[in-house]
Each structure stands twice: as C-alpha cells, then as structure tokens.
MIVO-760304 format. One record per residue (C-alpha): residue number from 1; residue in one letter; x negated, y, z. Coordinates in nm, 2 decimals. Each point is the difference from the previous one (the first is absolute). Last residue first. Layout:
+-----+------+--------+--------+--------+
:  nr : rest :      u :      v :      w :
+-----+------+--------+--------+--------+
: NUM :    A :      X :      Y :      Z :
...
+-----+------+--------+--------+--------+
END
This chain:
+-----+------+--------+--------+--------+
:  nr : rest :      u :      v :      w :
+-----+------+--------+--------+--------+
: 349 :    X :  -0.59 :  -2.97 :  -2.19 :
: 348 :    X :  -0.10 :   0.36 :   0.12 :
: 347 :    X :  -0.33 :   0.03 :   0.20 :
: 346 :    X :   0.07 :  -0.03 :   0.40 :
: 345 :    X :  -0.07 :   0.39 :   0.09 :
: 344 :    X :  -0.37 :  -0.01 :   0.25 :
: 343 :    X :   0.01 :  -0.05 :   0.36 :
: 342 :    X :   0.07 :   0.25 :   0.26 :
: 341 :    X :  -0.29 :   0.09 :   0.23 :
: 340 :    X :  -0.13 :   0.29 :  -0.13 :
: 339 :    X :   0.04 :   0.26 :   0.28 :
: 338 :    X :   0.29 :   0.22 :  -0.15 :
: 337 :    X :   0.18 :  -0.29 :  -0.14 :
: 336 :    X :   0.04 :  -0.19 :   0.31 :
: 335 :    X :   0.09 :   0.33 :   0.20 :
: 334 :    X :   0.26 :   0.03 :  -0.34 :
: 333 :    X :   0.18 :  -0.32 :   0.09 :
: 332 :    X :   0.23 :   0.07 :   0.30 :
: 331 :    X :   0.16 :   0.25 :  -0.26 :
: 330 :    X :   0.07 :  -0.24 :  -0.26 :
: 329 :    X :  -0.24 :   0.06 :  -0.31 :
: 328 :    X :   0.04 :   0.07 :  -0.35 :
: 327 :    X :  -0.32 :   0.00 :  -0.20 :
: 326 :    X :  -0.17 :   0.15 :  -0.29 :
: 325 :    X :   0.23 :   0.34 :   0.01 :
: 324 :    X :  -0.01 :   0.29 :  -0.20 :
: 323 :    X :   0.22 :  -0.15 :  -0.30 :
: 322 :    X :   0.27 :   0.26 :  -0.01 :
: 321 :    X :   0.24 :  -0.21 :   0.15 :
: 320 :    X :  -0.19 :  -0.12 :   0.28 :
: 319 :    X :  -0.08 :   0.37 :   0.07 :
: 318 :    X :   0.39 :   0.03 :   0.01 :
: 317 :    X :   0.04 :  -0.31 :   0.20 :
: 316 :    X :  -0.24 :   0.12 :   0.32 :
: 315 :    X :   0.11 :   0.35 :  -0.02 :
: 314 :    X :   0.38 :  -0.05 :  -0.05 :
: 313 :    X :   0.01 :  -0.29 :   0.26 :
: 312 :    X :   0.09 :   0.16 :   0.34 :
: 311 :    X :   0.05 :  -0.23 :   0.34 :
: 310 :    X :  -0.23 :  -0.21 :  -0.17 :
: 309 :    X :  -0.07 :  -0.33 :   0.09 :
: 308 :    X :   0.19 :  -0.21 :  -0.27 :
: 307 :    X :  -0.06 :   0.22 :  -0.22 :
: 306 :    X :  -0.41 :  -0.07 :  -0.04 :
: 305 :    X :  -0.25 :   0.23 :   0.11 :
: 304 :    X :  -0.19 :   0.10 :  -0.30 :
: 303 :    X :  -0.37 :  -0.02 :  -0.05 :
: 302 :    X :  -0.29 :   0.13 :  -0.19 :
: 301 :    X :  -0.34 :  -0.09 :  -0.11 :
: 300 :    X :  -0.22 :   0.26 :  -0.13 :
: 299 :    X :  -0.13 :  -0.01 :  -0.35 :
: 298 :    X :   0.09 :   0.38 :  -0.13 :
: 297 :    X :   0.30 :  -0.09 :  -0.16 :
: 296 :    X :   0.16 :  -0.15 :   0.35 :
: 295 :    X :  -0.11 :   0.32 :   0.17 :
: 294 :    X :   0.19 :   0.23 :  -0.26 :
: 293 :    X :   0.26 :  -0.23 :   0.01 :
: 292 :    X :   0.03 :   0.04 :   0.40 :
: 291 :    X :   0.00 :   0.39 :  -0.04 :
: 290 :    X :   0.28 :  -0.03 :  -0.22 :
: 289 :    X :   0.20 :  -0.21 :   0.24 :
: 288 :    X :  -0.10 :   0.19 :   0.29 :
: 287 :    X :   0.33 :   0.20 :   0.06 :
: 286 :    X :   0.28 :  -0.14 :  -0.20 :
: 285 :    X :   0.29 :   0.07 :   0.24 :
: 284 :    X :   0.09 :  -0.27 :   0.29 :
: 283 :    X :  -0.30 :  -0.15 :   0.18 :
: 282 :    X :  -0.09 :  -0.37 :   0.18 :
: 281 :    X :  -0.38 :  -0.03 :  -0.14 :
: 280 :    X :  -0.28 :   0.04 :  -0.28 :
: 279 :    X :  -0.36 :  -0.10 :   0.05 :
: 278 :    X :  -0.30 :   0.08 :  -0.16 :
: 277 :    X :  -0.32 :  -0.18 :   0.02 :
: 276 :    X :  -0.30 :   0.20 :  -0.10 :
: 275 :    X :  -0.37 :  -0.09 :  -0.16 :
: 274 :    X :   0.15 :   0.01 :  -0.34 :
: 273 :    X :   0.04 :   0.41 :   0.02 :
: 272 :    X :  -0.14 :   0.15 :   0.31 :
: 271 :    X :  -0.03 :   0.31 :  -0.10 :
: 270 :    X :   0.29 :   0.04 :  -0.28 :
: 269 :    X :   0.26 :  -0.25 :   0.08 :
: 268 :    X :  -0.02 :   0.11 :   0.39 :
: 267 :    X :   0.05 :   0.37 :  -0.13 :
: 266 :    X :   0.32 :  -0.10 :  -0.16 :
: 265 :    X :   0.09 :  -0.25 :   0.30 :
: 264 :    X :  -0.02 :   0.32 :   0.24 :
: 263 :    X :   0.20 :   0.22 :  -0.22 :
: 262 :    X :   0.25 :  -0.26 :  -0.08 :
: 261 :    X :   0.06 :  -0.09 :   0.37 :
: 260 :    X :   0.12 :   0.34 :   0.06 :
: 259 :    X :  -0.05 :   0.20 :   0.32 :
: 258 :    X :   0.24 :   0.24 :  -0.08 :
: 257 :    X :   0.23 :  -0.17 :  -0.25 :
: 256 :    X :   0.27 :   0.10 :  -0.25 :
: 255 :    X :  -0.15 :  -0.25 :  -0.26 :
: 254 :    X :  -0.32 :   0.26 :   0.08 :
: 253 :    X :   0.09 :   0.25 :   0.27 :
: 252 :    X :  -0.24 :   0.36 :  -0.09 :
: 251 :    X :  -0.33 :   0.08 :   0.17 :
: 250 :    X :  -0.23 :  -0.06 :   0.31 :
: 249 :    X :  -0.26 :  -0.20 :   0.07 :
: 248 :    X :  -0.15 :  -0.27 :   0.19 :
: 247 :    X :  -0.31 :  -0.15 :  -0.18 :
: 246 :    X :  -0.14 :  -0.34 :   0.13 :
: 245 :    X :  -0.32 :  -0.18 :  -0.01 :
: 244 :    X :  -0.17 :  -0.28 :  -0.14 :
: 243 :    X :  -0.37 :  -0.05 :   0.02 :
: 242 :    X :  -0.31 :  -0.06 :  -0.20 :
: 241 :    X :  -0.02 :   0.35 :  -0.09 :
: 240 :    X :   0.32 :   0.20 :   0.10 :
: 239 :    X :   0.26 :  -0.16 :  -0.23 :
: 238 :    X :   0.40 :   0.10 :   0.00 :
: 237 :    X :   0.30 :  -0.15 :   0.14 :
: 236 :    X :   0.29 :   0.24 :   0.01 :
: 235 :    X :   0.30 :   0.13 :   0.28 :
: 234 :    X :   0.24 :   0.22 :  -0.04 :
: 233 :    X :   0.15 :   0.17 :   0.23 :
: 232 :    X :   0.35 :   0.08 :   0.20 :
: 231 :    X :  -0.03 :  -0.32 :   0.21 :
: 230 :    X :  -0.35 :  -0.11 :   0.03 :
: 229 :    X :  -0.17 :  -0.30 :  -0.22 :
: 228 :    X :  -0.07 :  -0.28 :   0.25 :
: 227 :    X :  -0.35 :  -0.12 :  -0.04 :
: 226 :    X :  -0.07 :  -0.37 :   0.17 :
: 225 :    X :  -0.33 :  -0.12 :   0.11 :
: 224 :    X :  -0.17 :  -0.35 :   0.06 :
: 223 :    X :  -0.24 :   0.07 :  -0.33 :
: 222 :    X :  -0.07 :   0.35 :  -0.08 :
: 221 :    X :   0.21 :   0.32 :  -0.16 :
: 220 :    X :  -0.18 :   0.29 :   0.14 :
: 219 :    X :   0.23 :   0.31 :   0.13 :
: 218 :    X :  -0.14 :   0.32 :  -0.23 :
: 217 :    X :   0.33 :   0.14 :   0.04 :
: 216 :    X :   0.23 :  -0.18 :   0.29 :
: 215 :    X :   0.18 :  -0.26 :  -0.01 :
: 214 :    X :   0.26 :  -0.09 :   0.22 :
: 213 :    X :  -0.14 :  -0.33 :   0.20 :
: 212 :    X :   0.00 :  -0.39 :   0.04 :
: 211 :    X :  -0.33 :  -0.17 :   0.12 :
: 210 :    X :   0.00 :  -0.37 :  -0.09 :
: 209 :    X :   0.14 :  -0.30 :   0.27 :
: 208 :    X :   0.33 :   0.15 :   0.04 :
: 207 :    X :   0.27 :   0.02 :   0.22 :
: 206 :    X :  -0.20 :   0.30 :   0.22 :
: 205 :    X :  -0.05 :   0.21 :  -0.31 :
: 204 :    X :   0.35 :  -0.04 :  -0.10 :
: 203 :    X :   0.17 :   0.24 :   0.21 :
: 202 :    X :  -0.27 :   0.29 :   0.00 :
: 201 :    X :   0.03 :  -0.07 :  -0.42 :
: 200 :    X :   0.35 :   0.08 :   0.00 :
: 199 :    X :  -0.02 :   0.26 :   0.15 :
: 198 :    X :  -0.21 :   0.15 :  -0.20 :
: 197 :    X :   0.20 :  -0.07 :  -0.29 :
: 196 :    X :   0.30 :   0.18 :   0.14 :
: 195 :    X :  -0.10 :   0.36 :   0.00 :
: 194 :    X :   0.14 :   0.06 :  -0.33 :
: 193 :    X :   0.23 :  -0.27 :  -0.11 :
: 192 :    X :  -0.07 :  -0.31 :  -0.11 :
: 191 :    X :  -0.06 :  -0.17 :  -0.31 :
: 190 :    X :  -0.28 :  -0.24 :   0.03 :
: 189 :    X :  -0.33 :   0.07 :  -0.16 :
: 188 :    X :  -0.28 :  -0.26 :   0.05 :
: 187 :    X :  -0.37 :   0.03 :  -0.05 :
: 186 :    X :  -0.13 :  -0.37 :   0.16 :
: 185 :    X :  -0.37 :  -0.09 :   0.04 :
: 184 :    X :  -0.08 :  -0.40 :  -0.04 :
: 183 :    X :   0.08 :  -0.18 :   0.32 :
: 182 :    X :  -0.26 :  -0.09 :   0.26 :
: 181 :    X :   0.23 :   0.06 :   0.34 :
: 180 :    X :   0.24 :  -0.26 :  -0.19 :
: 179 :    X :   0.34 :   0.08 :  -0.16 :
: 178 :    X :   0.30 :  -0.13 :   0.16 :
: 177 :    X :   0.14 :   0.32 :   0.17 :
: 176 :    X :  -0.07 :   0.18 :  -0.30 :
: 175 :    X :   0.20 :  -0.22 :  -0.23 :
: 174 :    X :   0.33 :   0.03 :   0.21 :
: 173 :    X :  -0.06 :   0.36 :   0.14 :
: 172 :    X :   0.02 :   0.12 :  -0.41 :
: 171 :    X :   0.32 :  -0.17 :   0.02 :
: 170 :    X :   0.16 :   0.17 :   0.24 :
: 169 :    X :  -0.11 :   0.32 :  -0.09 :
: 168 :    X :   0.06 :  -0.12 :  -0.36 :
: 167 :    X :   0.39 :  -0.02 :   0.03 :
: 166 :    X :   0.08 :   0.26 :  -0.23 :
: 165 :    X :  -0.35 :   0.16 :  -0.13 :
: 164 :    X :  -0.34 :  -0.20 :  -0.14 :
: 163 :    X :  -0.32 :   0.02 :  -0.11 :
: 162 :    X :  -0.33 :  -0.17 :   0.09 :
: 161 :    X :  -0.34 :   0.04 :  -0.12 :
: 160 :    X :  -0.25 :  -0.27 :   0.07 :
: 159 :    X :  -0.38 :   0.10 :  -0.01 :
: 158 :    X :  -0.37 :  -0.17 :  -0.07 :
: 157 :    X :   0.19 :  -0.34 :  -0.15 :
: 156 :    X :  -0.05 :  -0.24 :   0.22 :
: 155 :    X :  -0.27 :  -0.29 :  -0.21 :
: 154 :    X :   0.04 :  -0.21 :  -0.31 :
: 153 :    X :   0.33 :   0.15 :  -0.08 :
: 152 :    X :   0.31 :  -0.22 :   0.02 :
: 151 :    X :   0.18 :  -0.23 :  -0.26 :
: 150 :    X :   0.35 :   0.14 :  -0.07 :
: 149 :    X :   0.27 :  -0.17 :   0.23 :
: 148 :    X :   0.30 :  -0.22 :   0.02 :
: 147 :    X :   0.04 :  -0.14 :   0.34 :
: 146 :    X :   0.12 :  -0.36 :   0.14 :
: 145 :    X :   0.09 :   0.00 :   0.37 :
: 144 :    X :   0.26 :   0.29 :   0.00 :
: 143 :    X :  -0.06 :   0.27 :   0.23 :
: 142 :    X :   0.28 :   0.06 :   0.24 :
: 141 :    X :   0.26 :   0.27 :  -0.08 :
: 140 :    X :   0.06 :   0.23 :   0.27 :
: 139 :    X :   0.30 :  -0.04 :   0.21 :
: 138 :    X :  -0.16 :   0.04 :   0.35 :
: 137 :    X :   0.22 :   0.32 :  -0.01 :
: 136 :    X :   0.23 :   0.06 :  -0.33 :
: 135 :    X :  -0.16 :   0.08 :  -0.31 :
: 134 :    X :   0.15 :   0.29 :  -0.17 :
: 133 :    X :   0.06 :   0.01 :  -0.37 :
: 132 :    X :  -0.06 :   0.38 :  -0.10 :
: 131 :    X :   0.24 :   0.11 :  -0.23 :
: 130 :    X :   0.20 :   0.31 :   0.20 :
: 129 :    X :  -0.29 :   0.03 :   0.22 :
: 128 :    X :  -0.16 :   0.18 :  -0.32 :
: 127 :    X :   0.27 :   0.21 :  -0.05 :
: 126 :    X :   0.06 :   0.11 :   0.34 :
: 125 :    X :  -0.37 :   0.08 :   0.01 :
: 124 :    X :   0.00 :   0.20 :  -0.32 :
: 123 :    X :   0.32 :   0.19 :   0.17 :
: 122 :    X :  -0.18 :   0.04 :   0.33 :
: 121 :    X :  -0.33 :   0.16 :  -0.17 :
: 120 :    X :   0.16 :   0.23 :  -0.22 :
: 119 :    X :   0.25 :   0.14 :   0.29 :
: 118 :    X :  -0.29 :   0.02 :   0.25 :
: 117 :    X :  -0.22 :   0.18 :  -0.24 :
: 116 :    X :   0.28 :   0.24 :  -0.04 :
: 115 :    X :   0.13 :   0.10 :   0.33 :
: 114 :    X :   0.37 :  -0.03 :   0.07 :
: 113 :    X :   0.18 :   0.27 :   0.17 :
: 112 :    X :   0.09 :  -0.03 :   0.31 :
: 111 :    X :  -0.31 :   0.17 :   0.13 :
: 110 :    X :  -0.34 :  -0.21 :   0.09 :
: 109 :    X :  -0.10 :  -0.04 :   0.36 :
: 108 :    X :  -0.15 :  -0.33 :  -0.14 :
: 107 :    X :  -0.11 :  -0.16 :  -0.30 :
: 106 :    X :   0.10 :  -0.30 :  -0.10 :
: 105 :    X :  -0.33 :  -0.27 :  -0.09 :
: 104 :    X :   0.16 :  -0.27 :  -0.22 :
: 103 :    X :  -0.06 :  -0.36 :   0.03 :
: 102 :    X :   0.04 :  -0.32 :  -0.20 :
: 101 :    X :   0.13 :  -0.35 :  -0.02 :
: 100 :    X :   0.04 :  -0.05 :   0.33 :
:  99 :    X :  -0.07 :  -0.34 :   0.09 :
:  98 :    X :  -0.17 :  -0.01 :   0.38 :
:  97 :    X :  -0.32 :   0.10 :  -0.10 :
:  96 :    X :   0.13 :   0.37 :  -0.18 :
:  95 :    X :   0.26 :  -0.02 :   0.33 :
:  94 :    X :  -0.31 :   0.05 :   0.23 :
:  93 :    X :  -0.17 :   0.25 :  -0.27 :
:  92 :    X :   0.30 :   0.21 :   0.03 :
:  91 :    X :  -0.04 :  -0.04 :   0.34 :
:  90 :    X :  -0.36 :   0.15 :   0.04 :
:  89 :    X :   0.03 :   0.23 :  -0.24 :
:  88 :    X :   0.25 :   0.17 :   0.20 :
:  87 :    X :  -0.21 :  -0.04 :   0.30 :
:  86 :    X :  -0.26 :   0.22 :  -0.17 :
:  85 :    X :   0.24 :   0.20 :  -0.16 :
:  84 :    X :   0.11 :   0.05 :  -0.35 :
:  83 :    X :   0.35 :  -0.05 :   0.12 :
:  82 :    X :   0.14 :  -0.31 :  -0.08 :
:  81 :    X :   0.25 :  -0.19 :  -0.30 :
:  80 :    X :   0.03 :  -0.37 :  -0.03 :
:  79 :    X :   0.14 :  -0.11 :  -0.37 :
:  78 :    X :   0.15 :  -0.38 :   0.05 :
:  77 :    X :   0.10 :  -0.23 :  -0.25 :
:  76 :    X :   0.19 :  -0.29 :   0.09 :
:  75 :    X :  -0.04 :  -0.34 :   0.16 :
:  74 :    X :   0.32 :  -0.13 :   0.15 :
:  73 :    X :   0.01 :  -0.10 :   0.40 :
:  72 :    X :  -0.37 :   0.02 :   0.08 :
:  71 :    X :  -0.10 :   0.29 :  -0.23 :
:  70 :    X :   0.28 :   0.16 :   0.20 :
:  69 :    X :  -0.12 :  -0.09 :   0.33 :
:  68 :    X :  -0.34 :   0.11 :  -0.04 :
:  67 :    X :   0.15 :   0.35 :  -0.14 :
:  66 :    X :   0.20 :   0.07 :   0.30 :
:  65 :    X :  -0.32 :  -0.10 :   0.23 :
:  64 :    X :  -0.26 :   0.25 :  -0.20 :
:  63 :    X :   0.29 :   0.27 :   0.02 :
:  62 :    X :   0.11 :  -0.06 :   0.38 :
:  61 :    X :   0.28 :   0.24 :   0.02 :
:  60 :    X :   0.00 :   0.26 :   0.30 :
:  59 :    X :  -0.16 :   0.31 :  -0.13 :
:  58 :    X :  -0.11 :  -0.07 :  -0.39 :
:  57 :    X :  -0.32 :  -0.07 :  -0.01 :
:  56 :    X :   0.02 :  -0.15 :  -0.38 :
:  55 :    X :   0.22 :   0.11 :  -0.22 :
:  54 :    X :   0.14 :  -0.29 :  -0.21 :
:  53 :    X :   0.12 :   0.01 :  -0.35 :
:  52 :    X :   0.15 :  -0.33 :  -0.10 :
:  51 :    X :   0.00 :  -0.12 :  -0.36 :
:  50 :    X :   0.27 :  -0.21 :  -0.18 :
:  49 :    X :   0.25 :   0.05 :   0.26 :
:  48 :    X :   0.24 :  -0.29 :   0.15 :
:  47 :    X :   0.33 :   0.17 :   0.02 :
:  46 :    X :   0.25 :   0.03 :   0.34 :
:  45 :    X :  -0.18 :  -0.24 :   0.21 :
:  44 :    X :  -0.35 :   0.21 :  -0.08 :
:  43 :    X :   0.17 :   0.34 :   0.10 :
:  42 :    X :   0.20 :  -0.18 :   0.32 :
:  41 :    X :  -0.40 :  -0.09 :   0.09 :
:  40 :    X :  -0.13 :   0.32 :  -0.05 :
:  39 :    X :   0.28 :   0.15 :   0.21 :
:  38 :    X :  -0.07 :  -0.20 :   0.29 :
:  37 :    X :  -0.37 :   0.02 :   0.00 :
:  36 :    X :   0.00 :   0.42 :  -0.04 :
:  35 :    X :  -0.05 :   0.24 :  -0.28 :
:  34 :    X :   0.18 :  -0.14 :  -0.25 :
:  33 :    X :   0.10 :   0.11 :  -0.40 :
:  32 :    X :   0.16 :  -0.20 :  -0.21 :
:  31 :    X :   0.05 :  -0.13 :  -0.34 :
:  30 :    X :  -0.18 :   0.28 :  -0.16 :
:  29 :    X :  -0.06 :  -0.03 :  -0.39 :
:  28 :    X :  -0.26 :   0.03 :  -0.20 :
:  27 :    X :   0.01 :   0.04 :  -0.35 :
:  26 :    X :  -0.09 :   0.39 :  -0.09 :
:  25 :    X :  -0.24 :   0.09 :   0.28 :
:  24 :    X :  -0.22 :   0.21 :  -0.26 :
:  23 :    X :   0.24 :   0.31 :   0.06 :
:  22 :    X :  -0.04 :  -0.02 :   0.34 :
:  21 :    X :   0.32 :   0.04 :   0.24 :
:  20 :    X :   0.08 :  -0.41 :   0.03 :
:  19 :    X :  -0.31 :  -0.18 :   0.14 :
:  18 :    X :  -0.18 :   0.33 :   0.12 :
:  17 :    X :   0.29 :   0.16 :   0.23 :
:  16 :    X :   0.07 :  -0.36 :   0.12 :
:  15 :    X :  -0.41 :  -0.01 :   0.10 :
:  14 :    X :   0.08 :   0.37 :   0.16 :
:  13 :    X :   0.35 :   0.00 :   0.17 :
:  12 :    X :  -0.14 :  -0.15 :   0.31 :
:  11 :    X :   0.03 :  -0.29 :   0.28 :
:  10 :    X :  -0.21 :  -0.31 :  -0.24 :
:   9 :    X :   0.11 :  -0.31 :  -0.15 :
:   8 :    X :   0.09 :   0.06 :  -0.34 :
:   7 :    X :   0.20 :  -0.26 :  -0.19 :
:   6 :    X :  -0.09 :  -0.02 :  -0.40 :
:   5 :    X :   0.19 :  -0.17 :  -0.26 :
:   4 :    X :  -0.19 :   0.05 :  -0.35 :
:   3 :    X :   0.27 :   0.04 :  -0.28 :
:   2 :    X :   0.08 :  -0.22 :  -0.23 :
:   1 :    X :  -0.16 :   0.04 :  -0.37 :
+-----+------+--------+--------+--------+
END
C-alpha cells in the first residue's frame, strides 16, 4: 500500500512531530514542510501532496486565501488546524465552507512534546482527507432532471435525523440553507470538534430560514428548528409526552466518535420509529451506518447522498451496502426529500 504524502503548512515542530513520531503514524510521509507563501509554493512545485495540513492564523500567511487558491488550481485534501478559540473557530469554520475537508482544534501553550488527543485526532483526519474526493468551488454537481426515488410519506415525518463527518459542514449548510421556515424538526450530529458546533450554528442562523442551534438537554425538537449535537457529547432523541426532546450526555466514543451519529439514529429507530426520516451524508469511517439500519428496520425512510456529491463516501455507500438505505439522493436533492416534494421511484420495467 503507498504511502500517504502529506505537506504541513504550519511554523512548528508539533503537527511534523505527530505525522512521523507516533507509533500509529505508520504511512504518511512528509513531502514538505512551509511556513510562509514562498516556501509553500516551492513545496507544492517540488511534489504535489496527497493531503495538506494547514494551520490556520499563522502570522503573515493568509490561510483561508492560500487554501482558496489551491482548491482553485488542483483540488486536494485539506486538514485546517486552530486553537480552540473563539476566533479560532471562527476560521476553521471559514475554510470548513470554503472546502476543507475537516478541522482539528490544536491546543495551545502546549510543550514540544506531542499531546495525545491531538495526535489521535490528526492522524484519523489525515486518513480520512487522504480519500475524500473534493469538489472544487462552484463545482457541485447539478441535479439531474429525471430522479429515482421511494414513494414518500403521506405527511413530514415528525423528525429528520442527520449524520455526517468529512465535508458535512459544508454540506449540512447546503440543505439547511434551502429548507423552508416550516420544515419538519432536524437532530443532526456533525463531527466537529469540541467548541465548534456552536459556532457553527451562530454562523448559520442568519443564512437560514429555520432556527439552527447546539443542543442543549431537554431542548424540544419542533418544526422550523434545527438541533446540532455538541462537540464532545452525545446527543439522543427521546419522548416527553407528546413531544420530542433531546438527551445530551456523556460517556465513551462509539465508531471512535464523540457525538456519534449512531447513538442518535439508534435512539431515533427506537422512539420515533416509522414516523422518522434518516439521512446519511459526505463521511469517512462507518459511523451511522448501523444506526441507519436500525432506522430502516424499524419503518423509517432513509437516504444516502449519492457519490457524486460527496466529498467522503464511506458512510453513505457502506449503509448502501448493508441495505439501510431506500433511496440515494444528490445533495441538492435531500431539501426536496426532507419536505415531501419528490415524486415517487418509476416502477421497474
């Protein structure tokens, strides 16, 4: 298996300290290291990368502009790192909606040495970017005129749940900007780091027509409103009366995640059951698939963004795979899908 070529973009020893000094970093391989435009650009001249690492704020190099331009001129995967920070946040989330494929928090005034959770969390990221297929800007596939669907529900189903990692800030913002102030109530779990879901939400809320926030416990999942598991929780749908609410606890990763999509669309199969839509999107790793099946088995519909518009396809064509899925839907698509208004799957000739 070749290795994973990886150029780091950043004015320390730590992220090349983490790619190449971990036992678990087996496989990757530096093909340069730049702190500065000029040097950055006689590293990409030099060899193309598989996956660029890119610290972002780093004094005197544009990060957000420097990725822009190299989605522009060849595609590739990019892994953003920032200081849990308020403004940190804020530009990882910038170069999240701009085409990075993911973000890590890096922690600051640390030692040399390398922290753990940042080690772990790089090196699955570096992994991850290392198959994503990124979509360059105002390349997004358009929808195609004829679509193949299951027949819809006879009214919106009482709650959406909605999972997704690589690429599904970006993503996520797609079908959320387009969705109408009426919309069915969405749970959703994104994989982002601590800190940065909340974020996330401030910055959507003013593109959208629904309500986008982190969840909090007892939050009440109702139409026009959007639930954002928190990074560093999970997050669970559960009954209270006539109503749906959330549960944000603690505990253990599941498929090595903390929020976990497979939590959430476990407890989705089991109170809401046939009166749920689930929907899987752009995410490398496995995490949701099982949790979809157990939706499919228990009568709710369920969707799959298709390849084509995934920046990550493992989730989506794993739960494919394993028979979770009724339909598979490009991304500009799913709105249609959440509020009814697809037609019904041609019947087979």
């Amino acid at each position: 298996m070749s290795s994973i070529k990886v150029m780091i973009v950043d004015d320390s020893a730590l992220l090349h300290q983490v790619l190449t000094e971990q036992p678990a970093a087996g496989g990757i391989e530096i093909t340069g290291v730049a702190a500065d435009l000029p040097r950055v650009g006689d590293a990409l001249q030099a060899q193309w990368p598989d996956v660029i690492v890119l610290q972002l704020g780093l004094t005197g190099l544009d990060g957000l502009a420097l990725l822009r331009q190299i989605l522009a001129e060849r595609p590739t995967p990019i892994v953003v790192t920032a200081p849990p920070t308020e403004a940190g946040v804020e530009l990882a989330l910038d170069a999240l909606s701009a085409g990075a494929v993911c973000a890590v928090t890096r922690p600051t005034g640390v030692p040399c040495e390398t922290p753990a959770d940042l080690s772990d969390d790089l090196l699955h990221a570096v992994r991850a970017a290392s198959h994503a297929q990124v979509v360059p800007p105002g390349g997004e596939p358009i929808l195609p005129r004829h679509l193949a669907v299951g027949t819809p529900g006879t009214g919106y189903p009482p709650v959406v749940a909605i999972g997704a990692s690589a690429g599904g800030a970006r993503a996520l913002e797609t079908v959320l900007r387009a969705l109408p102030a009426d919309s069915p109530g969405v749970v959703a779990v994104v994989h982002m780091p601590e800190g940065f879901t909340a974020a996330y939400a401030r910055l959507l809320t003013p593109l959208c027509q629904v309500e986008v926030r982190e969840a909090r416990h007892g939050d009440r999942v109702v139409p026009g409103r959007v639930l954002l598991a928190p990074g560093g929780a999970h997050m669970l749908l559960k009954r209270s009366g006539t109503q749906y609410v959330v549960d944000i606890i603690d505990g253990p990763p599941v498929s090595r995640r903390r929020p976990s999509v497979d939590v959430l669309f476990r407890s989705v199969a089991r109170f809401a059951g046939k009166d749920a839509l689930g929907i899987i999107m752009t995410g490398m790793g496995s995490d949701g698939v099982r949790g979809l099946k157990d939706m499919h088995d228990a009568g709710a519909g369920t969707i799959a963004q298709d390849e084509a518009s995934c920046v990550g396809y493992d989730m989506p064509g794993e739960a494919v795979r394993m028979g979770a899925v009724s339909r598979v839907l490009p991304l500009q698509a799913i709105p249609d899908a959440i509020m009814g208004r697809l037609g019904p799957e041609p019947e087979a000739g």
